[in-house]
Structure formats: C-alpha cells, structure tokens
C-alpha positions in Angstrom: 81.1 113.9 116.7 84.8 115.0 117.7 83.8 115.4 121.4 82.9 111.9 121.6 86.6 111.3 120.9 88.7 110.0 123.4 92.2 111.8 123.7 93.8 108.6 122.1 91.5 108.9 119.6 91.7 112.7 119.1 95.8 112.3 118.9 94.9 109.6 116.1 92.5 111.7 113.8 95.6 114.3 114.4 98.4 112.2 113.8 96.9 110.9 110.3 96.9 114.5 109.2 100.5 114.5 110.3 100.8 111.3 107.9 99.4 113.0 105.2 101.1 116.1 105.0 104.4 114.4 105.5 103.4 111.9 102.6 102.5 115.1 100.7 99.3 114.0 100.3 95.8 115.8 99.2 93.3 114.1 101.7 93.9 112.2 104.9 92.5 108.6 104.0 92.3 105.3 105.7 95.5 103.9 105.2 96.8 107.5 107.5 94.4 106.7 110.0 96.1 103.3 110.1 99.2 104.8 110.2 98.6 106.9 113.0 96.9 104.6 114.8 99.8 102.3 114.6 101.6 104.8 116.4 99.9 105.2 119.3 101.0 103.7 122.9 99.4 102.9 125.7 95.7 101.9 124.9 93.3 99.1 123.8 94.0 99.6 119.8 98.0 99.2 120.9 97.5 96.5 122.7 95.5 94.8 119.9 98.1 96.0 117.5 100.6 94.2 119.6 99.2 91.1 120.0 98.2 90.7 116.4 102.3 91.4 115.5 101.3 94.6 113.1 104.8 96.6 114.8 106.8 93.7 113.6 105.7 93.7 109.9 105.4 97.5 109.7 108.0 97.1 106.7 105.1 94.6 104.7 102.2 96.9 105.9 103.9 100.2 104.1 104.9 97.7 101.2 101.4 96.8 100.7 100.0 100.0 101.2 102.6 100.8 98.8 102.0 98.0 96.0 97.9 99.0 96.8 98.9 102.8 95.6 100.4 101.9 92.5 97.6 99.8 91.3 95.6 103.3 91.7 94.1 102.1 95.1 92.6 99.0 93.5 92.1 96.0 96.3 93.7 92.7 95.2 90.0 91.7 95.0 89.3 93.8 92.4 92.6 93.0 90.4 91.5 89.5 90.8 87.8 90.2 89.3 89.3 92.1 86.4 92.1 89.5 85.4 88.5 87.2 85.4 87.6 89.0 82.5 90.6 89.5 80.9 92.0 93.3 82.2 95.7 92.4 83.9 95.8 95.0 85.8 99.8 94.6 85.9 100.0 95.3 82.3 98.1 98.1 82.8 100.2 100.0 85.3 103.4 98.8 83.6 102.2 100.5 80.7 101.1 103.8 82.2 104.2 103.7 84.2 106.5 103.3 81.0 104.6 106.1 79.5 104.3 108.6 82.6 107.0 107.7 85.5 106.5 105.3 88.4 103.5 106.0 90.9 101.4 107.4 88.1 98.6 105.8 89.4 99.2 106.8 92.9 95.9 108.8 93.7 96.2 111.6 96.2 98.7 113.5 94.7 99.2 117.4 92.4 95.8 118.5 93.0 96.4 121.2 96.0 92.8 122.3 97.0 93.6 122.1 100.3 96.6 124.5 99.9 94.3 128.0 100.0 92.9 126.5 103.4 95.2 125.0 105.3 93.4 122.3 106.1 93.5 119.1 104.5 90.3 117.3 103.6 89.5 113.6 104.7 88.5 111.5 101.9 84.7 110.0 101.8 86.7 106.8 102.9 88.2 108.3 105.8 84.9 109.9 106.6 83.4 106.5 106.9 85.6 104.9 109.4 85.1 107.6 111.6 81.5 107.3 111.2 81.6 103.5 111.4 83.7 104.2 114.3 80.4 105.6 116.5 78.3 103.0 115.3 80.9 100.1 116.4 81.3 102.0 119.7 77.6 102.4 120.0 76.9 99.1 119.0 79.3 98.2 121.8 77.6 100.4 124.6 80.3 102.7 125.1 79.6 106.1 125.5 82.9 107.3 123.5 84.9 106.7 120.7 88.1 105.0 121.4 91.1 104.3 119.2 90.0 100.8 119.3 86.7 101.3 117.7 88.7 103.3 115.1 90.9 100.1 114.0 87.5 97.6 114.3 86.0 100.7 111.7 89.0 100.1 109.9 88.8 96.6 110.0 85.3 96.2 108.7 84.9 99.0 105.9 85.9 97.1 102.9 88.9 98.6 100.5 92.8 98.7 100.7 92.9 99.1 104.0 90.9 96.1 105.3 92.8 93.6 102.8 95.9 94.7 103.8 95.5 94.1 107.6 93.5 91.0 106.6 96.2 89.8 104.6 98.3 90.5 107.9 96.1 88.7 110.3 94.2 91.7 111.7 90.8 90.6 110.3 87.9 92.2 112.3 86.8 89.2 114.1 90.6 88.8 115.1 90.7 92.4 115.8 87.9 91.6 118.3 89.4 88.7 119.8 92.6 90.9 120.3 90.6 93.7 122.0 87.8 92.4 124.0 88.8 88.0 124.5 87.6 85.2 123.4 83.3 85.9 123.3 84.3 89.4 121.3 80.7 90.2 121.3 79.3 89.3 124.4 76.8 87.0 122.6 74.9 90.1 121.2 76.5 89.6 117.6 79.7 91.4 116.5 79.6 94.7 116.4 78.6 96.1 112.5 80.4 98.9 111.1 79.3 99.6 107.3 
C-alpha cells in the first residue's frame, strides 16, 4: 500500500515515526500521524489545516492530546459514559497518580519491543487510518493516497484523535469543506472511512 503514497504522504508516515521516537514512545499512533501531518507545507492537508486555524491552537491540540494521555487514552466520550454510571474517571487517575507518579496512565511507554528491531511498530489504530486512508482516497476516485485523505482518515476513525480535532473545529465534514469546497462530495455521499 506504501507505493500508493504520495511523497507528502510518505514524508507524513515518516515524520510520525520521528514523533514517536522523540516522544519516547513504543508505537507510532494516531495522534503522531497528526502530528506529523500538522507539519507538513505545501499541500491540500496544509491548506485545510490552515483554514480550519489547527497552527494557531497547536498549544490546545498538544494540551488535549496531553489531558487524553493521562486519562489512559480514554475519549471524553467515554469518561462521560462512565461518570453515567458512577466511575469518575478523575478520581481514578488522581488516585493512581498519588500512588504511582503523574502520567501513569499514559499508555505507550516502558515496554521496548521495538528496541531489538529498530523499527517502531504502528499501533492497530494507526494501522487503521492508513487503511481508511485508501478507502477515503478510493472512495474519492483518486488514484493515490494524499496527506489529505490521511487527515479525513483521521478525522472519521473514532477515538482521541477525532474528538480532539472535533473539539477544535476540524470535524470530518469541515475537514471536507476545507479540502474540496462547499459540495465536499460531489453529490455522491461523503466519502466513508471506518
């Protein structure tokens, strides 16, 4: 599937490794692809990323991602549907916290498989949007996979990720708006990535 990869693309799948060995991390995930992808210049994702203002609220976007890691990658969602039935989720990491240091919950951390072969794995997660990535550029007609079928993968594969550009603004369908006009879909349906 990596030959279908535009360069911009290519560079993005590289520069979240980048992210995640910097961050010290086990597995590349979404919120590196994100990263990365936020990083690039020059094509349809950066314009998108532009014009949705995701540059100029970089500082929330890490502080989210941030808040998201210490609740053990739970979504807000799912801290909502648990405080339903009683499990405040706040408690719960102020506890563990208290008991084993801050970021205790942080997933992605100490366990070093990786390390013997020098390659960092992607997690199922990350897996997915790149997967979801063909089927949104497919779904699309295009022939390859661009960095802005990356962030509409992104955009529509539910978890941290998602909420946290949602919570931004960049919610697929804006996403779409931002990339391709006003009639996203070409009145063929929005493109489905899941």
């Amino acid at each position: 599937m990596f030959e279908r990869f535009t360069r911009g693309a290519r560079a993005t799948v590289k520069g979240a490794v980048a992210h995640a060995e910097r961050a010290g991390a086990d597995a590349v995930t979404e919120e590196h692809l994100l990263l990365a992808l936020l990083e690039q210049e020059g094509g349809r994702a950066s314009f998108a990323v532009a014009a949705l203002g995701l540059h100029d609220r970089r500082a929330s976007l890490d502080a989210a991602f941030a808040e998201a890691r210490r609740r053990g990658g739970l979504t807000k969602a799912d801290t909502d549907a648990l405080a339903g039935i009683g499990i405040d989720i706040g408690a719960i990491v102020s506890r563990v916290e208290g008991a084993h240091g801050e970021g205790a919950l942080d997933r992605g951390r100490g366990n070093r498989r990786w390390w013997w072969s020098g390659h960092r794995p992607f997690t199922s997660g990350a897996k997915t949007v790149l997967e979801n990535s063909l089927r949104v550029a497919l779904g699309r007609g295009d022939r390859s996979i661009g960095e802005e079928h990356l962030l509409l993968a992104l955009t529509a594969k539910p978890g941290v990720v998602a909420d946290v550009l949602a919570e931004h603004g960049a919610t697929c369908a804006a996403v779409q708006r931002a990339l391709y006009g006003r009639d996203a879909d070409g009145g063929q349906g929005h493109a489905q990535a899941g």
